[in-house]
C-alpha positions in Angstrom: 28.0 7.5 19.4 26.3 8.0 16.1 23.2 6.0 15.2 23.1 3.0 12.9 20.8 5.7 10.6 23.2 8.7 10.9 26.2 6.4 9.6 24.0 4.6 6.9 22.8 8.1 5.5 26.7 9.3 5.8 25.6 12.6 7.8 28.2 14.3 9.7 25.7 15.0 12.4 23.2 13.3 14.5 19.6 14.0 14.4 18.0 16.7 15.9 15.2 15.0 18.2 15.1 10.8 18.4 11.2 11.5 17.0 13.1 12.8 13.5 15.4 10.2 13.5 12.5 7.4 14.1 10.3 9.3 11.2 13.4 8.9 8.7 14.1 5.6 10.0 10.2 4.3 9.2 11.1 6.2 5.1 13.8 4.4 4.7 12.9 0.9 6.0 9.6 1.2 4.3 11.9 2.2 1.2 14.1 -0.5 1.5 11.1 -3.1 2.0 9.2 -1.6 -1.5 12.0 -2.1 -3.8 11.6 -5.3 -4.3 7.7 -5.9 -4.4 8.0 -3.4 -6.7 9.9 -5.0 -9.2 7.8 -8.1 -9.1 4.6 -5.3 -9.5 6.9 -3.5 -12.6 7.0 -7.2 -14.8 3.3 -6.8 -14.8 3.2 -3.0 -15.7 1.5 -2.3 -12.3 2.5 0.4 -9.5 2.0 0.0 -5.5 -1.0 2.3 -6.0 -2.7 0.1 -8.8 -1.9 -2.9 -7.4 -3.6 -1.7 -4.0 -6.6 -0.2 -5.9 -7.2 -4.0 -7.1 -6.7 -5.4 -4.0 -9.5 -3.6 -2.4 -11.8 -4.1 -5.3 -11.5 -7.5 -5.4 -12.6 -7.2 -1.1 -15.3 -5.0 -2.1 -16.6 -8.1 -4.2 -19.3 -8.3 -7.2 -20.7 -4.9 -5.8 -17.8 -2.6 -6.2 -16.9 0.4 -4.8 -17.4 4.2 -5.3 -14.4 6.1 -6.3 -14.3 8.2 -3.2 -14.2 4.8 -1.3 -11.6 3.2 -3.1 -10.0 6.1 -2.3 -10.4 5.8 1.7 -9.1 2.3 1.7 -5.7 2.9 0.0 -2.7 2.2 1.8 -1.0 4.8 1.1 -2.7 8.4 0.2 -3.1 8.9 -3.9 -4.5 12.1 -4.5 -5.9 11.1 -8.1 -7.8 7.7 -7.9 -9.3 8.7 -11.0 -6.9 8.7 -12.9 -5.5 5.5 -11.1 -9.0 3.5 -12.3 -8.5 5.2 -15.5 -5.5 3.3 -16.4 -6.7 0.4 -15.0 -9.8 0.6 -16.9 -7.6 0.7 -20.0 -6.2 -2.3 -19.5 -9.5 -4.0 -18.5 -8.5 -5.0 -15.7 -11.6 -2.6 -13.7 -14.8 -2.0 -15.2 -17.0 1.4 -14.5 -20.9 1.6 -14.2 -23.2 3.7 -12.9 -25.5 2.7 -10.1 -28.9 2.0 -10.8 -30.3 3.2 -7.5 -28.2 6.9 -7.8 -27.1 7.7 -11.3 -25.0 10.2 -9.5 -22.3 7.3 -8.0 -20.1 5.3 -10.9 -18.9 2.1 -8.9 -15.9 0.5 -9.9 -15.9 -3.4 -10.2 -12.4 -5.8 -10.6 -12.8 -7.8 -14.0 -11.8 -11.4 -14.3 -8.8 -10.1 -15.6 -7.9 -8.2 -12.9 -8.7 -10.7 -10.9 -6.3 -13.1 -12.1 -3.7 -10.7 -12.3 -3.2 -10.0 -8.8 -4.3 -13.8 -7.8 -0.6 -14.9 -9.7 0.7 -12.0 -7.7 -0.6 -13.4 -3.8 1.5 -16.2 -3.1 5.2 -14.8 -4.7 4.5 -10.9 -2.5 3.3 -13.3 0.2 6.4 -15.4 0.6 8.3 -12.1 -0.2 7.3 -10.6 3.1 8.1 -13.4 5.3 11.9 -13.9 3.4 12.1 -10.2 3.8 10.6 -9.9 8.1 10.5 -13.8 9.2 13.8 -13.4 11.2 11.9 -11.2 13.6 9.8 -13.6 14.8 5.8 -13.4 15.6 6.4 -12.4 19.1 8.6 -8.8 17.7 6.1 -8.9 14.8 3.2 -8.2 16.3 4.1 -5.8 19.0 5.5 -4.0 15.9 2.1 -4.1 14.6 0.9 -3.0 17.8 3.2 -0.3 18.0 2.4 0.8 14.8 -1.3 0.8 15.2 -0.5 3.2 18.1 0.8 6.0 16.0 -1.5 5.8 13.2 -4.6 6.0 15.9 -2.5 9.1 17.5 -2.2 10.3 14.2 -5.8 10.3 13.0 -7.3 11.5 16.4 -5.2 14.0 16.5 -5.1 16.1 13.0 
């Protein structure tokens, strides 16, 4: 009997190891539970990766953050956080200084703007999430988390 992925992605033949078929299922899922976040993040001009790179700044609080840590606090990988900031500086919605203590590091600070930005963003992605995963319940939910957390440890220990 086929899997339900194997029929959704119309292929004429099942996976070649369960372990490819769970990797493709967590791409599409993931894919499927983007779309629309992302088109509530598109009104406002902003990508995933933006959108995160706010988040974390406004965490990091009045101090800011180096590049390099902004960086290592992403969700997801973005190989040019520079350029990220840059656009975000544009639209003054990040500011850029040097540090007084090492004029080597430029720390990156969330402006008021940017602040209320992704404050009108917190309660709609919020309530987005639990329309979108609520039918699982907490019980599934967090031994998905749990689960989860599993892979990503296996996966950082082990490359």
């Amino acid at each position: 009997m086929p899997s339900d992925l194997v029929a959704e992605l119309k292929q004429s033949k099942p996976f070649a190891c369960p372990e490819l078929e769970l990797y493709l299922s967590l791409v599409r899922t993931t894919d499927l539970l983007s779309r629309k976040p992302s088109s509530l993040l598109k009104e406002k001009g902003l990508s995933h990766a933006q959108y995160n790179v706010l988040r974390i700044l406004r965490g990091a609080g009045p101090e800011g953050l180096p590049c390099g840590e902004i960086g290592s606090r992403m969700v997801t990988r973005d190989p040019d956080v520079t350029r990220l900031l840059d656009r975000l500086e544009q639209r003054k919605l990040v500011a850029r200084g040097r540090s007084t203590a090492d004029r080597r590091v430029v720390t990156t600070h969330i402006t008021e703007g940017g602040l209320a930005l992704i404050k009108a963003f917190d309660q709609s992605l919020a309530n987005l999430h639990k329309q979108q995963l609520a039918f699982l319940g907490t019980k599934t939910v967090q031994t998905l988390l749990r689960q989860l957390a599993v892979i990503r440890d296996s996966l950082v220990n082990n490359s």
